[in-house]
N, C-alpha and C positions, 0 to 999 in steps of 0.2 A: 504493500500500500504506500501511497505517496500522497503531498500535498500542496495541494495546487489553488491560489488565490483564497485560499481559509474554507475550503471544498474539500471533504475525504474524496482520494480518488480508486476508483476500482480499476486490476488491468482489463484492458477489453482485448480480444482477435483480432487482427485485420479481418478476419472473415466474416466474422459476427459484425463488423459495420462496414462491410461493403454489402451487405443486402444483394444478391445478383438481382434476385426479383426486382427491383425500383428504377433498375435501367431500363425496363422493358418501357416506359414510356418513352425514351429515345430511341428507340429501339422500332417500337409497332410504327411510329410512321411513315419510317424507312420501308419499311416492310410493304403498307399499305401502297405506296407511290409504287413501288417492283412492281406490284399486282397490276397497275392500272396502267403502266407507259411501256416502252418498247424495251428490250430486255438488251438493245443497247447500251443503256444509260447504267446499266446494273453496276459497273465498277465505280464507279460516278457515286451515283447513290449510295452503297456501302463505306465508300472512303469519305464521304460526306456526314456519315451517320455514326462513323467514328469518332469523328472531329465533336461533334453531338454529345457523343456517350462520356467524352472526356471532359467536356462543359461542364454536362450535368455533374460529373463527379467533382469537378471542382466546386460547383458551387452547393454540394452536397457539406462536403467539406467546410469549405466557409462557414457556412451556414452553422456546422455544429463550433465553430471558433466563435462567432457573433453569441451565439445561443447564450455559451459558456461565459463570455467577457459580462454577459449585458444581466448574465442570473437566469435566466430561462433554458430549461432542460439540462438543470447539472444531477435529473435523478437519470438522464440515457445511459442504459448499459452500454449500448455500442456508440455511443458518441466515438469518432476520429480523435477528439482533444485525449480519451482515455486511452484509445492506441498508440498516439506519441507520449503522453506523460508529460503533455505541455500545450501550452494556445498556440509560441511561434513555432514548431517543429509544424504541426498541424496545417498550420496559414503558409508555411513554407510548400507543404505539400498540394495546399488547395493550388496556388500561384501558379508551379509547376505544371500540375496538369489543366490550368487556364491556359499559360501560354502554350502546352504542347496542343490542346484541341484546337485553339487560335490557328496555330500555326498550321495545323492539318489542314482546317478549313481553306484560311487563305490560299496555300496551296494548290487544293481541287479547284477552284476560283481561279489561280491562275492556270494550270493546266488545261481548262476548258476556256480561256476568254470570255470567263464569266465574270468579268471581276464589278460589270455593274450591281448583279446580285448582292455586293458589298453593301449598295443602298438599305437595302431590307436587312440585312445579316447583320450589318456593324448597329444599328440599334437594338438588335434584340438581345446580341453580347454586352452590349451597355450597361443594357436594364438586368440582366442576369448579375455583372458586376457591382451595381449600387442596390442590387435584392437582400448581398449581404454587405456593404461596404458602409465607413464612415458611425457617427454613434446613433443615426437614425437610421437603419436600415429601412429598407422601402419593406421588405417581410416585415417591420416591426408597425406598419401601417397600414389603415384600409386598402392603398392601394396594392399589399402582396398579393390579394386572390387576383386583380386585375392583371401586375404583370407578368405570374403564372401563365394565366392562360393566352395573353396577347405571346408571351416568349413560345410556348409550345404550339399553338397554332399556327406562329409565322415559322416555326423548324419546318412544319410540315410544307409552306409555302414557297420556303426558299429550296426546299430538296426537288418539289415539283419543277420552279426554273431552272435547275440545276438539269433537266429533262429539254427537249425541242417539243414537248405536246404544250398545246395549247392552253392558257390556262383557264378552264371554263367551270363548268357546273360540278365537277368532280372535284376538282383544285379545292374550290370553296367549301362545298360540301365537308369534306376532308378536313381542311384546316380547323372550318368551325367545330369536326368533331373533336380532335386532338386538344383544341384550346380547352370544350368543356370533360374532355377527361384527363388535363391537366387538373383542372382546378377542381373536379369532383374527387382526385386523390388527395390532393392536397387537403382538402377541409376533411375527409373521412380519420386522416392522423392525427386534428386538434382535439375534439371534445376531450380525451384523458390527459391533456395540459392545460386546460382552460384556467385552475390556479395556478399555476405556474407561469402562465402567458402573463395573466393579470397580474401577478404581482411584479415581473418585470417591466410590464409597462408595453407589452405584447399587444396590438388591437385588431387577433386575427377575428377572422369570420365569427367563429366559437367561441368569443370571449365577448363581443359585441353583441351576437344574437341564442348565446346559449345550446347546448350540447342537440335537445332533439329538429328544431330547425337545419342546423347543420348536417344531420344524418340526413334528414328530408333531402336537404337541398343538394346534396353529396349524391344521393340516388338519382335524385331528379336528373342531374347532369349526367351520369351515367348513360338513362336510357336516352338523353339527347345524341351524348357520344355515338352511340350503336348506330341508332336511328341517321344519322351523317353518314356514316360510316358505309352506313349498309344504301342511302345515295349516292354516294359517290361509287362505290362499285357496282350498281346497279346505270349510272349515267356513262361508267368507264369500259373498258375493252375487257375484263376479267371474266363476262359472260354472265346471263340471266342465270343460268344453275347452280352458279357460284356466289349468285347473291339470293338465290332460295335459300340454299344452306346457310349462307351467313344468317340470313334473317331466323331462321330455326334455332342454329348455334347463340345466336343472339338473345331471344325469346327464354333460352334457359341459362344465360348469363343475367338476364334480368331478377331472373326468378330466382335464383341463389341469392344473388345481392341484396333483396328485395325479404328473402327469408332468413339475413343475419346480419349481425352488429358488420356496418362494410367497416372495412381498415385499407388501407395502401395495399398489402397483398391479396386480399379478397378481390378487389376490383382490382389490379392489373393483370389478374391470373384469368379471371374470369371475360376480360376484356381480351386478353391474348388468344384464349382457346376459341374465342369465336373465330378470331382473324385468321387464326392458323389456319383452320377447317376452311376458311375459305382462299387462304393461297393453296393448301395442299392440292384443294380440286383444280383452282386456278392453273394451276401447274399441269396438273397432269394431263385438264385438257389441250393446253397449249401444247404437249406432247404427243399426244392424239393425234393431232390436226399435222 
């Protein structure tokens, strides 16, 4: 045991707070755009979605360093800060893998002569950087649920220009679903910090509007999620069969969620399994043909 800002600290795993489940939301939208554009852009899109999954960890990270500084979640077992044994070792690490997904990105952007895409992309890296930066983080305000889901709906936005299709009824579709299962994850992990948000001075969702609104509002988004989702694959080239199935796959992702306390890995597991079933078919018809 060690002791850290007048906080007992416990060790934690690296393994125990990397969560692999919590990437899947950088993860599914990659995933979703495969299914829907030319299987072209596939190296594009993965090396794009990389860059993504290293954001998210950074500001995973951050995030649990803010937490820590500001008094809010020093009961996390797997906080980062308890895997280094310190806030700078931790903030060292978040940085790191800021600049290496930066840098990925950038990259893909220049390799493609995409670098107008910078437009859309250099703001949403912004807002991810002041979500945890400075003594007011933007998470420590009403506006965190907002830049959640404007940051995850525009990933999904920029992956699709990263594509030569079009960007039309699917693109949108899509985005708007990702943004609202961004932020339906997001609120589903406050109500069991609600005092603890409070008493740091936290004005998330769940501390403003109370624990069962938030499960509401956390599901509510969810079945918008699907329901986008299952638009955008139904307006995209992934085929009518493949978006019957989603929509089935769907219909009992709801109904799970719908029949327990949701958490972060309840809805991204159950948000995943739909999607899979519908690239898996995606796929194999594409193989068919």
């Amino acid at each position: 045991m060690s002791n850290l800002d007048g906080a007992v600290m416990a060790p934690a795993g690296w393994r125990e707070a990397l969560n692999p489940a919590i990437y899947l939301i950088s993860l599914l939208p990659g995933l979703v755009v495969l299914m829907l554009v030319d299987s072209n852009a596939m190296g594009v899109v993965l090396a794009a979605t990389a860059a993504v999954v290293l954001l998210q960890h950074a500001i995973n990270v951050l995030n649990d360093v803010a937490d820590w500084k500001l008094g809010a979640d020093e009961e996390k077992w797997d906080s980062w800060v308890r895997v280094h044994g310190e806030t700078r070792a931790a903030t060292v690490h978040g940085v790191l893998s800021f600049l290496a997904g930066g840098t990925l990105g950038l990259a893909v952007l220049v390799s493609t002569g995409k670098l107008w895409v910078l437009g859309v992309a250099a703001p949403l890296v912004i807002l991810g950087f002041l979500y945890n930066a400075g003594p007011r983080p933007l998470s420590y305000t009403f506006l965190g649920e907002w830049v959640t889901g404007i940051c995850y709906g525009g990933v999904f936005a920029c992956l699709w220009l990263l594509t030569d299709k079009a960007f039309g009824i699917s693109a949108i579709t899509g985005s708007l679903a990702f943004a609202a299962l961004a932020v339906s994850l997001l609120l589903s992990h406050q109500p069991p910090q609600i005092e603890t948000d409070r008493v740091a001075g936290k004005h998330s969702f769940a501390v403003r509007y109370g624990a069962e609104k938030t499960i509401r509002v956390s599901r509510s988004l969810f079945v918008f999620a699907l329901v986008m989702v299952g638009m955008a694959i139904w307006f995209g080239s992934a085929g009518k069969l493949a978006a019957a199935l989603f929509g089935m796959a769907a219909l009992y992702a709801i109904f799970n969620v719908w029949q327990r306390q949701p958490g972060p890995r309840v809805i991204l597991l159950q948000g995943a399994m739909a999607i899979t079933i519908c690239l898996l078919v995606a796929t194999l018809a594409t193989h068919s043909n």
